[in-house]
C-alpha positions as CSV (number, residue, x, y, z in Angstrom):
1,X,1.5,4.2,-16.5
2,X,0.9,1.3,-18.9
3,X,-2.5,-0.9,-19.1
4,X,-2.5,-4.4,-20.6
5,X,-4.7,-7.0,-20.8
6,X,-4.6,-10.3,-18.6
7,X,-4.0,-12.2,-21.8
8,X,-1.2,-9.7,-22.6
9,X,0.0,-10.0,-19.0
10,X,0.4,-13.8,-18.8
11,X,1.9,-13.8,-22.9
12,X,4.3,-11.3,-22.0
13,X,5.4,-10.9,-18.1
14,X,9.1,-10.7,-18.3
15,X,8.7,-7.8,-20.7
16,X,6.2,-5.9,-18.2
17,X,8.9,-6.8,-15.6
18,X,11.6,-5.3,-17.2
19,X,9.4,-2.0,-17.6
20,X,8.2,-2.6,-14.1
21,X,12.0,-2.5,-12.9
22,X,12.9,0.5,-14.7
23,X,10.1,2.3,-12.6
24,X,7.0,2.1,-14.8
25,X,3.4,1.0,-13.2
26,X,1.2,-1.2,-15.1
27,X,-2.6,-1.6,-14.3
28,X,-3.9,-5.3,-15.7
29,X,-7.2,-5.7,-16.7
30,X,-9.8,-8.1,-17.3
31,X,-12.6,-7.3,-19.6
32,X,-11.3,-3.8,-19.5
33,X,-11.6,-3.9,-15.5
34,X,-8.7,-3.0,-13.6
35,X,-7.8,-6.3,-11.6
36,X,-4.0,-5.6,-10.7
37,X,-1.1,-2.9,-10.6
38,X,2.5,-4.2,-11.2
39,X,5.0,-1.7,-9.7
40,X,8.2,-1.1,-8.7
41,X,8.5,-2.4,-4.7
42,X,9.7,1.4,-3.5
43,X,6.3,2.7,-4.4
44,X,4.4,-0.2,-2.9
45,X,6.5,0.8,0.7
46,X,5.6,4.2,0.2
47,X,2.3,4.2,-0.3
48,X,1.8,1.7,2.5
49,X,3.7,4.0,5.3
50,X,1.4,6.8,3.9
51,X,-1.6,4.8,4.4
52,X,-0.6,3.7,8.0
53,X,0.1,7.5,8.5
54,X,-3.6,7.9,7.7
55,X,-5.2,5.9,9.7
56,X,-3.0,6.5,12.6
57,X,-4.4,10.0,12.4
58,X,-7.4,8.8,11.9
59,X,-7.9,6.6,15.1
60,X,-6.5,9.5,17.1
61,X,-8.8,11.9,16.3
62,X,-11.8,8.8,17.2
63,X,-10.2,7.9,20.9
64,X,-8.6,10.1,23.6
65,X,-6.6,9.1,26.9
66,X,-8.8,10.8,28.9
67,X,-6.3,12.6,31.0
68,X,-3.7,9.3,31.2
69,X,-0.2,9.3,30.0
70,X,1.7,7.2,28.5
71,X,3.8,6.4,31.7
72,X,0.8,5.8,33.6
73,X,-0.5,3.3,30.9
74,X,3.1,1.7,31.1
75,X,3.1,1.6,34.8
76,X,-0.7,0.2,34.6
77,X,0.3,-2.9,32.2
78,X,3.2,-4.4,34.3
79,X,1.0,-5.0,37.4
């Protein structure tokens, strides 16, 4: 993983998108403060399906059915 500057970034994009293509993440910064990440778009889908995974899990574990099924929720909503 790479780190250039915004100055950098804007001077020199279609080289940071040719490394970004060939798989390579690059974190921009501004001031030395990470504003951005350029990466490949297989990562970006990955690590949002993860993240949905997460919280998913996450709101399960918060709320219960109390005792109802899923049919009976079904059944519930067409009335």
């Amino acid at each position: 993983m790479g780190t250039v500057g915004a100055y950098e970034a804007k001077t020199h994009l279609p080289k940071l998108l040719d490394r970004v293509s060939k798989g390579e993440r690059i974190t921009i910064t501004k001031h030395g403060v990470p504003v951005a990440v350029l990466q490949p778009p297989a990562q970006i889908k990955q690590a949002m399906a993860t993240e949905v995974i997460a919280q998913i899990r996450k709101f399960r574990k918060k709320h219960k059915l109390a005792g109802l099924s899923l049919k009976e929720m079904i059944e519930e909503g067409r009335r």
